[in-house]
MARNU-696507 format. One record per residue: residue number from 1; x, y, z of N, C-alpha, C in turn. Coordinates in Angstrom, 2 decimals. Example, Ala and Ser with C-alpha at 12.3 -4.5 7.8 and 13.67 -1.06 7.14 Angstrom:
<nodes>
[1,[13.19,-5.69,7.80],[12.30,-4.50,7.80],[13.20,-3.30,7.80]];
[2,[12.85,-2.25,7.08],[13.67,-1.06,7.14],[12.90,0.03,7.87]];
</nodes>
This chain:
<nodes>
[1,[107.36,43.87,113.17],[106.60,43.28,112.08],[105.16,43.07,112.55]];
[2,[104.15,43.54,112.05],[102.66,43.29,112.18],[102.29,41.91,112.06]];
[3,[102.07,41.47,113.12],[101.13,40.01,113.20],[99.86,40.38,113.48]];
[4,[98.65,39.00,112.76],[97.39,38.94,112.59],[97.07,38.64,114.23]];
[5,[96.18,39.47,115.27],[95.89,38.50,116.30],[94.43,39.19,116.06]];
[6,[93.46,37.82,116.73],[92.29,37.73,117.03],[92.34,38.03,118.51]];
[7,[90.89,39.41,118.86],[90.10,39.45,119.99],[88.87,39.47,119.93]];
[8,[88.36,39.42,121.65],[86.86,39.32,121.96],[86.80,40.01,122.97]];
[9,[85.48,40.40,123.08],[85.09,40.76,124.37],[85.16,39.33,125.77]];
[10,[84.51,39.39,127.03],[84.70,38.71,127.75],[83.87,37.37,127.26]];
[11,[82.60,37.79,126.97],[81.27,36.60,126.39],[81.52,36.50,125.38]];
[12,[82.87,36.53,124.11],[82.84,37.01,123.07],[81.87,37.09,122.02]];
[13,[80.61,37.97,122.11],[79.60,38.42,121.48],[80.56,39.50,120.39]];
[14,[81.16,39.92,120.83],[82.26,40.90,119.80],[83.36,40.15,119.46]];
[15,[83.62,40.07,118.28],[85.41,39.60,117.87],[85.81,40.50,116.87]];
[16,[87.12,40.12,116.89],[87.56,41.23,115.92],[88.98,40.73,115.96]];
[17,[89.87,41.14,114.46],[91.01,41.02,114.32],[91.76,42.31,114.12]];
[18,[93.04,42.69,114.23],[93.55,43.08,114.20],[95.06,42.98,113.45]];
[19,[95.97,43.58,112.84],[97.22,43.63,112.29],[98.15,44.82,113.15]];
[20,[98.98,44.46,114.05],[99.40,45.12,114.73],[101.51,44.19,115.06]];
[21,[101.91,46.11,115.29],[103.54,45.46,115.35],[103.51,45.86,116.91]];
[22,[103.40,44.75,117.68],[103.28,45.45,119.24],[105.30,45.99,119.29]];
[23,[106.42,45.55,118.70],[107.46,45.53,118.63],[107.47,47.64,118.83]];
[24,[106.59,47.71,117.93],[106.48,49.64,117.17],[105.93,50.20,118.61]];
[25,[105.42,49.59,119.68],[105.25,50.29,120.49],[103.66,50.27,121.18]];
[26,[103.32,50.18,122.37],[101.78,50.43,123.11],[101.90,51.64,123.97]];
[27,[100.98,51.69,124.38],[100.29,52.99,125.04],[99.46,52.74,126.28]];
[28,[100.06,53.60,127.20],[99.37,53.42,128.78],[99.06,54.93,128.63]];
[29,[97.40,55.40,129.30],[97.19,56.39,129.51],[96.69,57.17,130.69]];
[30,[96.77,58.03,131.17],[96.16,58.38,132.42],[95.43,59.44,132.23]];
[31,[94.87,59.07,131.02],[93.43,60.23,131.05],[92.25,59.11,132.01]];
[32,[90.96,59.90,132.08],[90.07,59.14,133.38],[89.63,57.96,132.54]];
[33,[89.33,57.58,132.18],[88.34,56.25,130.91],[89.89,54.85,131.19]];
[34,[91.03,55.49,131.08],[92.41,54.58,130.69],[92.50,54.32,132.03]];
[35,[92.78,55.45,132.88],[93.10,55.16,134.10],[92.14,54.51,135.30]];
[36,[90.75,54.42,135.17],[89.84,53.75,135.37],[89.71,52.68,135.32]];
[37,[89.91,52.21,133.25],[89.63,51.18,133.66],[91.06,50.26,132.99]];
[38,[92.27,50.67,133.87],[93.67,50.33,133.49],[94.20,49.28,132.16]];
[39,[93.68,50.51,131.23],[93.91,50.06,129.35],[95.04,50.13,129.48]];
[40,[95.54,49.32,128.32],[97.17,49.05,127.79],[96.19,48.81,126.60]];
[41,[97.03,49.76,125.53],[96.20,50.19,124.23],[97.58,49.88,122.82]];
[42,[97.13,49.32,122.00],[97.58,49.18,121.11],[97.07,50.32,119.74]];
[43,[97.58,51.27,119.37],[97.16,52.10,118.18],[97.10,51.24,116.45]];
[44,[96.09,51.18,115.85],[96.30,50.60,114.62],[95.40,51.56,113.61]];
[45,[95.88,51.46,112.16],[95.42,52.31,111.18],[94.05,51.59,111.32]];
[46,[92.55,52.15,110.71],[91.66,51.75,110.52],[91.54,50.35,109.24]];
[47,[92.38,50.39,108.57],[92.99,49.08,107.64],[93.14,48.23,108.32]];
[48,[94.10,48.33,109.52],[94.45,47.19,110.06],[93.49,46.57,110.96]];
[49,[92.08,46.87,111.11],[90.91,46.63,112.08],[90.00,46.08,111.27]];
[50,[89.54,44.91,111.68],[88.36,44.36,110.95],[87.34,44.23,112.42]];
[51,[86.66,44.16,112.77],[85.15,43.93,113.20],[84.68,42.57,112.50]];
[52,[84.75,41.39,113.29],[84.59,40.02,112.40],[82.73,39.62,113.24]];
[53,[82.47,40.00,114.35],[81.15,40.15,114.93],[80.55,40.67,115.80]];
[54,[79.64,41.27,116.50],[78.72,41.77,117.24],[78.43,42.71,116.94]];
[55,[78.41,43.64,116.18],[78.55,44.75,116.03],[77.16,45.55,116.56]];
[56,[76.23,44.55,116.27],[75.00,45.17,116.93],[74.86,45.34,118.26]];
[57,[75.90,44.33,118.75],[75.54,44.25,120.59],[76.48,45.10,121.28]];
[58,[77.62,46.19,120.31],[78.14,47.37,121.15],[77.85,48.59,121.46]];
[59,[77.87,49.19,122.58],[77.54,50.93,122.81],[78.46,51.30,122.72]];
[60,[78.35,52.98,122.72],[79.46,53.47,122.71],[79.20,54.61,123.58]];
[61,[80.24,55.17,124.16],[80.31,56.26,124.95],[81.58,57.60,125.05]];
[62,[81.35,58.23,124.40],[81.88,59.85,124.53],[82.26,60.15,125.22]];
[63,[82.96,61.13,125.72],[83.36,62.29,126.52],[84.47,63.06,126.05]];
[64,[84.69,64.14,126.82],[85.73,65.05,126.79],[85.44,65.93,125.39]];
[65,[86.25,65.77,124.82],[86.43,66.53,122.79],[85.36,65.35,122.40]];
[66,[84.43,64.36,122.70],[83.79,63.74,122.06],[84.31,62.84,120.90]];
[67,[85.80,62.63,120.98],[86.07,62.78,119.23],[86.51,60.87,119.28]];
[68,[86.54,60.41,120.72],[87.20,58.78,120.60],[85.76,58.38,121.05]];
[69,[85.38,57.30,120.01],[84.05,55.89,120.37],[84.48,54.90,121.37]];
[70,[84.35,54.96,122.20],[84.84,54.13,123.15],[83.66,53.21,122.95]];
[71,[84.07,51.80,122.78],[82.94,51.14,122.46],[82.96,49.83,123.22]];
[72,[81.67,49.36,123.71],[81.61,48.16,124.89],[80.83,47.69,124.17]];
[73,[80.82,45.86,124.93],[80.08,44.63,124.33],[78.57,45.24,125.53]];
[74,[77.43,45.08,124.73],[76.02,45.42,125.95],[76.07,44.23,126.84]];
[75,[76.63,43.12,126.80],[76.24,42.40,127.18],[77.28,41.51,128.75]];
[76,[78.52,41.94,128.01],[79.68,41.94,129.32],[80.04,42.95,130.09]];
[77,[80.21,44.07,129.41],[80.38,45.47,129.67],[81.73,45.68,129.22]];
[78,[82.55,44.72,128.59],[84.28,45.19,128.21],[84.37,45.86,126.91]];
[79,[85.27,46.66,127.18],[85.82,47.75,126.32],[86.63,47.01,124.39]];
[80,[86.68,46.11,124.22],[87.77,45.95,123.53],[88.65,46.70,122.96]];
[81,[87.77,47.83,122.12],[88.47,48.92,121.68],[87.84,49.92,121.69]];
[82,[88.84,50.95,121.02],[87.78,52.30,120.70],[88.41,52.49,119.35]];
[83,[87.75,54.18,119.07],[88.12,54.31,117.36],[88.27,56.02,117.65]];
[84,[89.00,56.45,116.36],[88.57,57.68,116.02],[88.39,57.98,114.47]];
[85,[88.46,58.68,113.61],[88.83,58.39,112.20],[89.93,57.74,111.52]];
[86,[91.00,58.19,112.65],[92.24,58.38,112.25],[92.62,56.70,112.62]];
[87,[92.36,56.03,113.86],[93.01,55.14,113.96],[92.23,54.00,115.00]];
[88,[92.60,52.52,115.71],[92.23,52.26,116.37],[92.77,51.87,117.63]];
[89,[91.96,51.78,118.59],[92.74,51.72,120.07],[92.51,50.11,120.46]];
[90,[93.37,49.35,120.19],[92.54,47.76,120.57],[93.31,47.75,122.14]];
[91,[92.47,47.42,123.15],[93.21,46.79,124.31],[93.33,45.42,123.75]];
[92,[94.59,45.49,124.91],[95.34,44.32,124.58],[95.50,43.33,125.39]];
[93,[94.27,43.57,126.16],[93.57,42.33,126.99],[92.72,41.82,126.76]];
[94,[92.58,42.53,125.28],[91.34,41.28,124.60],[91.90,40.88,123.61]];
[95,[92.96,40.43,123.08],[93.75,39.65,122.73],[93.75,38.14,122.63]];
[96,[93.13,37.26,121.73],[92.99,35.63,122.61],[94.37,35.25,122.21]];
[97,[94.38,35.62,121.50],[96.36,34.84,120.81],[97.45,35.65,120.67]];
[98,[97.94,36.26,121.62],[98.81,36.83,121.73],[99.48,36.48,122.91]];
[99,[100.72,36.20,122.70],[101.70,34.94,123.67],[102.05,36.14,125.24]];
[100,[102.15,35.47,126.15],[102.54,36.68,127.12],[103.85,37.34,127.27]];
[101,[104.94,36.23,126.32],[106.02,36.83,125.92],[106.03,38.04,124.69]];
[102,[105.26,38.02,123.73],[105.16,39.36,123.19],[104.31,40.27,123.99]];
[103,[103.60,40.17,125.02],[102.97,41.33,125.73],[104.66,41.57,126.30]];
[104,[105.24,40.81,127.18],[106.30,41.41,127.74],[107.16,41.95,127.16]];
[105,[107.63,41.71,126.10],[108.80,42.67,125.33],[108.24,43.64,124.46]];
[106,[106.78,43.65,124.48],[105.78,45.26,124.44],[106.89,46.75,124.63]];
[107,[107.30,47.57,123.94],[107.67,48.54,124.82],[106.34,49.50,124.83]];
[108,[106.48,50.03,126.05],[105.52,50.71,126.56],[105.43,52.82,126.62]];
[109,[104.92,53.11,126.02],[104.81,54.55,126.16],[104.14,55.04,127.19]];
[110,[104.43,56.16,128.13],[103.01,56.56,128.80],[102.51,58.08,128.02]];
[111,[101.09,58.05,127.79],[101.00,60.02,127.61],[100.20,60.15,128.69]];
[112,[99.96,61.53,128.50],[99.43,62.73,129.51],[98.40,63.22,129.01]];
[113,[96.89,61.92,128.71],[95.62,62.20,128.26],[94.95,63.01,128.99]];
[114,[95.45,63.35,130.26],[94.28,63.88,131.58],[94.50,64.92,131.15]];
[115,[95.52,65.55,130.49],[95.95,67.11,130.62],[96.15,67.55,128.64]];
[116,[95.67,66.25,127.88],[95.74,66.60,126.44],[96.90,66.73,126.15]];
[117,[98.05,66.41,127.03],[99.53,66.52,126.17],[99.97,65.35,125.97]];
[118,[99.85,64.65,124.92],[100.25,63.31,124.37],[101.75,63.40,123.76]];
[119,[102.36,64.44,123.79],[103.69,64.44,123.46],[104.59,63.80,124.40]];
[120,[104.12,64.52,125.76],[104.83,63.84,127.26],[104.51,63.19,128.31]];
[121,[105.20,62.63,128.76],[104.23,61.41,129.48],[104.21,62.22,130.98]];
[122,[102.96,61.87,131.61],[102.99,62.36,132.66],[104.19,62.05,134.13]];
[123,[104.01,62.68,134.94],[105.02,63.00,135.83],[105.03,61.56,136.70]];
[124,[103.82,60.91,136.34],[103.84,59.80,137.43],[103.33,58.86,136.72]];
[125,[103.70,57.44,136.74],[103.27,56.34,135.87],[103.33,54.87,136.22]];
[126,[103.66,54.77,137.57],[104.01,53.45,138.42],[102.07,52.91,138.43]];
[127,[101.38,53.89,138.68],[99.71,53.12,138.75],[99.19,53.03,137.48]];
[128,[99.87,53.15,136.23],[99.18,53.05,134.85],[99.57,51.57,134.74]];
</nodes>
């Protein structure tokens, strides 16, 4: 079931809510950006994402297919989320109200961003 949780960046100059069923499942990735900077990613429809402030004080940064906004606070440097058309990526360490017992009964997916196969999870996943 989708619960309402509120995040921020670290200074929270960014907040933002979210509608998310962590129950439906998260995402560990080991493409370089995830595995860097060790995201645990929650996927949500662009509906379920509001942007409640900063919006002026985030960058964003590209790579690869160009096609995900990876977007940071200018001012802390944390990621909260990223975007694509299709959907949003909230980490879920910027989370302020979300109990650590629903992070733990999280089930967890891994894919295989380094290599573009998101169907299967890569061969190794103990450092994600």
């Amino acid at each position: 079931m989708k619960k309402n949780y509120q995040g921020s960046c670290h200074c929270g100059t960014v907040r933002f809510e979210a509608d998310i069923d962590l129950s439906a499942g998260t995402v560990r990735c080991n493409c370089s950006i995830c595995r860097k900077g060790r995201n645990w990613l929650a996927a949500v429809s662009p509906t379920d994402f509001r942007l409640l402030a900063g919006e002026s004080e985030l960058s964003e940064y590209l790579f690869g297919r160009r096609s995900i906004h990876h977007r940071f606070c200018k001012r802390c440097g944390l990621r909260p989320f990223s975007h694509s058309d299709n959907f949003y990526a909230v980490n879920l360490a910027c989370l302020d109200n979300a109990d650590p017992s629903e992070l733990i009964a999280a089930p967890v997916a891994h894919v295989d961003g380094l290599h573009d196969d998101f169907k299967n999870p890569p061969a190794e996943t103990r450092h994600l």
